[in-house]
C-alpha positions as a Python dict, from the first residue, in 0.01 Angstrom:
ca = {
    (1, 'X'): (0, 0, 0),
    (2, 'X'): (-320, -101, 141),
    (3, 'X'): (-370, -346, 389),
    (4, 'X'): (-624, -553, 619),
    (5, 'X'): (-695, -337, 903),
    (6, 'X'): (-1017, -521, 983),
    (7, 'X'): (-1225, -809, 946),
    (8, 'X'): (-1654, -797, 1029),
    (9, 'X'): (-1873, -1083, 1137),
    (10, 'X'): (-2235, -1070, 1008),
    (11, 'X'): (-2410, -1300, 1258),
    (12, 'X'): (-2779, -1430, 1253),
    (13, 'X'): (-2762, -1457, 1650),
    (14, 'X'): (-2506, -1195, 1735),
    (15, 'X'): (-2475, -1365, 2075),
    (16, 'X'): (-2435, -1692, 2000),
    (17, 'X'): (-2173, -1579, 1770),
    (18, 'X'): (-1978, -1377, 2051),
    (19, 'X'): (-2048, -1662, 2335),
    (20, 'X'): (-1908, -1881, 2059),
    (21, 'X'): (-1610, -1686, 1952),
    (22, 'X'): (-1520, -1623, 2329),
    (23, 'X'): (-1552, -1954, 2439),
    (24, 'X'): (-1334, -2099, 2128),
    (25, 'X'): (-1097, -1842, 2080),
    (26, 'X'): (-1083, -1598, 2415),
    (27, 'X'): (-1169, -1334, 2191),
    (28, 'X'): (-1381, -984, 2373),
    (29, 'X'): (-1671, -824, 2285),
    (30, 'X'): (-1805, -453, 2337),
    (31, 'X'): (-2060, -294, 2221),
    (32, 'X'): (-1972, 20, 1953),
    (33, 'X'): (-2148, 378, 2125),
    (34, 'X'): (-2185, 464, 1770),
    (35, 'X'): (-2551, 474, 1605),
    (36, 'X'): (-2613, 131, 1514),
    (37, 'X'): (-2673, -282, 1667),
    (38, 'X'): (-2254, -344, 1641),
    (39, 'X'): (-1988, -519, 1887),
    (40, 'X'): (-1615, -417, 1860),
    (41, 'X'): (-1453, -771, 1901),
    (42, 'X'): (-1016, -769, 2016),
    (43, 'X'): (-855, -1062, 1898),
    (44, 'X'): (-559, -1057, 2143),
    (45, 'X'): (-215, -835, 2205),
    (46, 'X'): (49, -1075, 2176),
    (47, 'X'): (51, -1200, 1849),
    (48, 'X'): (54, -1042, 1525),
    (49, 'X'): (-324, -1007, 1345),
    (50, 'X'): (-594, -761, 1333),
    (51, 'X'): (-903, -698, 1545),
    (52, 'X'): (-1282, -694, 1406),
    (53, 'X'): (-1631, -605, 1494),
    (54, 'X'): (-1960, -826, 1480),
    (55, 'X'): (-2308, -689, 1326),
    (56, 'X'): (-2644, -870, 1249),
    (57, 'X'): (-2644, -995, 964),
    (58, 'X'): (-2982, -948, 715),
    (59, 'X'): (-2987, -1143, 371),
    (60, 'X'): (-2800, -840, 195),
    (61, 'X'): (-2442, -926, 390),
    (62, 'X'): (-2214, -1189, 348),
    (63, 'X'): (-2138, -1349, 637),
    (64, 'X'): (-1818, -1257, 674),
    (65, 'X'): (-1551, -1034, 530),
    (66, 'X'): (-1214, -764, 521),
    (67, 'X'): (-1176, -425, 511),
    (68, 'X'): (-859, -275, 359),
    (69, 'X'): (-728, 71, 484),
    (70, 'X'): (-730, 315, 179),
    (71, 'X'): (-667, 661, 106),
    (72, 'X'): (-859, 834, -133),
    (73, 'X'): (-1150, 579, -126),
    (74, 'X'): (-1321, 754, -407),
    (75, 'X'): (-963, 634, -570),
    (76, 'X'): (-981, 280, -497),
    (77, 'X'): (-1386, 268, -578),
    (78, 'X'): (-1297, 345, -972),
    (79, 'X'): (-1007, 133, -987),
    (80, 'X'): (-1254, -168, -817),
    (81, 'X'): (-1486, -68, -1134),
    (82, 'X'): (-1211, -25, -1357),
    (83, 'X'): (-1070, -343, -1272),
    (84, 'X'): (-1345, -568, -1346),
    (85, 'X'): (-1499, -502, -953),
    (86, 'X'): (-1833, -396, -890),
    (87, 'X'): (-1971, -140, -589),
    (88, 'X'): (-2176, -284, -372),
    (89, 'X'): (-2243, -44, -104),
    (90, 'X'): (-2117, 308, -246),
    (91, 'X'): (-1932, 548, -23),
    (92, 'X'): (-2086, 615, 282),
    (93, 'X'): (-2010, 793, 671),
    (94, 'X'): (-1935, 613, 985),
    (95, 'X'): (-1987, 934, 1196),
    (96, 'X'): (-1663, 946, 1392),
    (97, 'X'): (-1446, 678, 1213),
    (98, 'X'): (-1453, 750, 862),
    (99, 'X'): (-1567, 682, 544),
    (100, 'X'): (-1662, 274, 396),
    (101, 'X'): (-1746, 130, 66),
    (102, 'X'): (-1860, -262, 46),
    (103, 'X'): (-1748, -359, -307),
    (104, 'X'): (-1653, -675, -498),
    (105, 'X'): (-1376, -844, -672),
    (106, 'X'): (-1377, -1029, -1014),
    (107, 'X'): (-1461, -1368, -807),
    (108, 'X'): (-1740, -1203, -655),
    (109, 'X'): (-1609, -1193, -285),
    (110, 'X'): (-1678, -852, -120),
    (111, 'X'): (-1467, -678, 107),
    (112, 'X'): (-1451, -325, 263),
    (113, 'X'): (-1246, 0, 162),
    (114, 'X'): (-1208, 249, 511),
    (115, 'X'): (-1081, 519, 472),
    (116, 'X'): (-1037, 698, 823),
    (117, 'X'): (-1148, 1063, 887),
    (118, 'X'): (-1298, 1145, 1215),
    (119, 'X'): (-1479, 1457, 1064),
    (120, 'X'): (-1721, 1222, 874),
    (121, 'X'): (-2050, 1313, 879),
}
């Protein structure tokens, strides 16, 4: 069964959002070597929860939102549609991690489907 595996900040000020995030929460932020402006943010060890990243955000993203772990995404992409969901973002590579969709539910909040595959190109 799928679950959260991660959540993603879309900031305006990516570091205000971190120095505020840090300063609130204790949470980290380091920058992702991978081929675009994003920061790989850990939540903590101790306690249960999941850890998240933090990318500028343009009027296209909501500000914030989850990404389940899937596999088959092309799977979970027709049962979105099937389902009442819509695609937002259509299957694309992370070079290195995997492959994403952004889609939507029947309330219109969007969340993420990764699934992982370190071959994707």
């Amino acid at each position: 069964m799928p679950r959260v595996a991660h959540f993603d900040i879309n900031a305006r000020d990516p570091q205000r959002a971190m120095d505020f995030y840090s300063k609130v929460f204790g949470w980290r932020f380091e920058k992702w070597a991978g081929p675009m402006d994003y920061w790989m943010c850990r939540t903590g060890s101790d306690e249960p929860g999941i850890d998240g990243g933090m990318a500028i955000r343009d009027e296209r993203s909501p500000p914030m939102y989850f990404t389940l772990s899937v596999i088959g995404i092309d799977g979970y992409i027709e049962k979105v549609e099937a389902n009442g969901g819509k695609v937002l973002q259509g299957k694309m590579a992370i070079p290195g991690v995997g492959w994403f969709a952004m889609v939507m539910d029947t309330e219109e909040m969007p969340f993420g489907l990764m699934e992982d595959d370190e071959t994707a190109r």
